[in-house]
C-alpha positions in Angstrom: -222.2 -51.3 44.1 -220.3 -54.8 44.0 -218.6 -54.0 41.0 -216.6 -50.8 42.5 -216.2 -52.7 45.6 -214.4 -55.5 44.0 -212.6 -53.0 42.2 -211.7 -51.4 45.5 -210.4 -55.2 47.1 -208.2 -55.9 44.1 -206.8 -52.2 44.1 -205.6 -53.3 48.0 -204.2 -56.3 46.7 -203.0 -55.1 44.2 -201.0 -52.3 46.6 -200.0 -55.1 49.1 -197.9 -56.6 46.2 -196.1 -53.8 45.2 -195.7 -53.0 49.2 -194.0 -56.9 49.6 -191.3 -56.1 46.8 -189.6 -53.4 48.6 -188.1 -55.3 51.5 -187.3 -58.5 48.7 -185.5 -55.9 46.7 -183.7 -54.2 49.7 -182.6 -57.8 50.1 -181.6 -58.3 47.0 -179.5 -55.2 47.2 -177.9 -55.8 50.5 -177.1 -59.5 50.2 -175.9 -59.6 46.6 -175.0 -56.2 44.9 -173.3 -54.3 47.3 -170.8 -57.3 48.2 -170.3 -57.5 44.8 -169.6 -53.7 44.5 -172.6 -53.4 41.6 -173.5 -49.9 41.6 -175.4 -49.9 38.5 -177.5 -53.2 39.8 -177.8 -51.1 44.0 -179.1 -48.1 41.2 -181.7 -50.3 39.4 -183.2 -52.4 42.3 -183.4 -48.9 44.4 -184.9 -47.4 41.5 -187.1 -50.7 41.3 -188.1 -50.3 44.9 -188.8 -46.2 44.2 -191.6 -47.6 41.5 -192.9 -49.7 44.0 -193.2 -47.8 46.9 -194.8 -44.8 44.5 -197.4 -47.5 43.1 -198.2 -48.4 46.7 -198.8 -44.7 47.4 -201.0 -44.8 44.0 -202.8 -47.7 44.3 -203.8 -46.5 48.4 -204.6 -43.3 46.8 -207.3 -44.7 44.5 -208.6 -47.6 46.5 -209.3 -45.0 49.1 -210.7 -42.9 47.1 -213.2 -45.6 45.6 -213.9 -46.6 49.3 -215.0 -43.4 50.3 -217.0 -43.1 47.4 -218.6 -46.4 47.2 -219.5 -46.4 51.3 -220.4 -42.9 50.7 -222.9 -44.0 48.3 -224.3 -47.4 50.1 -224.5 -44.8 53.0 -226.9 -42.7 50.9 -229.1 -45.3 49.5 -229.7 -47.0 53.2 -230.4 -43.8 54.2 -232.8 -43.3 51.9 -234.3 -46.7 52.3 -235.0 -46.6 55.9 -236.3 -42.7 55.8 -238.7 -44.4 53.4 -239.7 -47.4 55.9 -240.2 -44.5 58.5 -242.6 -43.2 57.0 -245.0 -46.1 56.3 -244.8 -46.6 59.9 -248.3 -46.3 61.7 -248.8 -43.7 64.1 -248.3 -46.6 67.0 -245.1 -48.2 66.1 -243.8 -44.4 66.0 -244.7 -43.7 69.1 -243.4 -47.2 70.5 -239.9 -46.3 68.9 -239.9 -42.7 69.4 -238.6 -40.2 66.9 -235.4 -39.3 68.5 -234.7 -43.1 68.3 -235.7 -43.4 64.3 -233.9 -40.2 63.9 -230.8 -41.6 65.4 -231.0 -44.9 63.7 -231.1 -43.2 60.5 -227.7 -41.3 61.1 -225.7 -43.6 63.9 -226.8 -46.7 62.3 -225.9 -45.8 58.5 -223.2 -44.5 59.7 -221.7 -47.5 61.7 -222.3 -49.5 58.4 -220.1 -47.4 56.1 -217.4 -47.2 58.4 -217.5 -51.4 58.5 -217.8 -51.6 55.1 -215.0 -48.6 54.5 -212.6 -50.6 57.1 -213.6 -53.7 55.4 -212.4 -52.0 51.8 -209.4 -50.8 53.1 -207.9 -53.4 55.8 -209.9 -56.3 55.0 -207.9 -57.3 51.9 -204.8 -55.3 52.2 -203.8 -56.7 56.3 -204.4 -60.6 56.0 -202.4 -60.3 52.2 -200.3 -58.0 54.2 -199.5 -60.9 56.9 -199.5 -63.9 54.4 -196.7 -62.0 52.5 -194.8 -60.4 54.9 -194.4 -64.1 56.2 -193.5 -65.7 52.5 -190.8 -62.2 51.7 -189.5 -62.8 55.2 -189.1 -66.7 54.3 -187.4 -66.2 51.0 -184.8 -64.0 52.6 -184.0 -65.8 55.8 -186.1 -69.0 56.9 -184.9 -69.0 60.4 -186.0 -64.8 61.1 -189.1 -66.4 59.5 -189.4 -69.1 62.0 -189.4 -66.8 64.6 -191.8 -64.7 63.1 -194.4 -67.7 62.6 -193.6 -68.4 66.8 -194.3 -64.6 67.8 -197.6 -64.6 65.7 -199.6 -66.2 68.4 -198.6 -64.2 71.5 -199.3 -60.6 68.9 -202.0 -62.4 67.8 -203.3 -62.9 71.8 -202.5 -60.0 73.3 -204.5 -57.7 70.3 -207.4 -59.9 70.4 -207.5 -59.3 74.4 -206.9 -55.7 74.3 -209.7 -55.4 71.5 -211.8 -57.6 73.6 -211.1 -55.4 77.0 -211.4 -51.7 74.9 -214.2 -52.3 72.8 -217.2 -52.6 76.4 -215.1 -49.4 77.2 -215.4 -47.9 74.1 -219.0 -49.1 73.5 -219.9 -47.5 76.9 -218.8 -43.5 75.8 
């Protein structure tokens, strides 16, 4: 499955480009063609940004698509593979498990792995390209808003990583 799982990374990179054009062409057409009066250029670059914004939507569409199938079949085949490993257990180490326990490892555990590797499809490329470029658009159109950006990232960046680290005992312990 590493082919369509590429495929699905470069289809989110792919989508975070056309996603960082939009606010570089609404730029574009609030900075230099509507002080200019250029109707036909404010026409193009919005129709530009349309194209980009329905790629996005495209490129989302399929990448999620291929996600869902390619966790959907990883899901399947460890499935599979640890139904099979159940089986060869002896009669002892069944009992020292316990069958609910197998059973739920089975489902929960497969499970748990194709939502990491689903979230890993879909956010794993598309957020830190998303980040990286939101920083260079916001530098090409106004280094100083991007300044301040770069100062704010670490206080965001601290008070997610302590909320995540607070909500996921709680949320481990329902």
């Amino acid at each position: 499955y590493l082919f369509p799982f590429v495929f699905c990374l470069l289809i989110k990179a792919v989508s975070a480009f056309f996603e960082l054009v939009i606010p570089r062409m609404l730029a574009v057409i609030i900075d230099e063609n509507i002080p200019e009066s250029n109707l036909r250029a404010v026409l193009i670059n919005g129709g530009i940004m349309l194209g980009c914004a329905f790629l996005t939507f495209l490129f989302n569409v399929i990448g999620n698509k291929v996600s869902a199938h390619v966790t959907g079949y990883i899901a399947r085949d460890l499935r599979h593979d640890l139904f099979e490993k159940t089986l060869l257990l002896d009669a002892k180490d069944t009992d020292k498990f316990g069958i609910s326990s197998l059973t739920s490892r089975l489902t929960s555990d497969t499970y748990n792995v194709m939502s990491f590797l689903a979230r890993i499809q879909r956010l794993g490329v598309k957020a830190p390209l998303m980040l990286i470029g939101g920083v260079l658009v916001t530098l090409t159109i106004d280094v100083r808003l991007a300044l301040i950006l770069l100062g704010i990232l670490p206080i965001v960046s601290l008070v997610v990583f302590k909320i995540t680290k607070r909500s996921i005992p709680i949320y481990d312990e329902e």
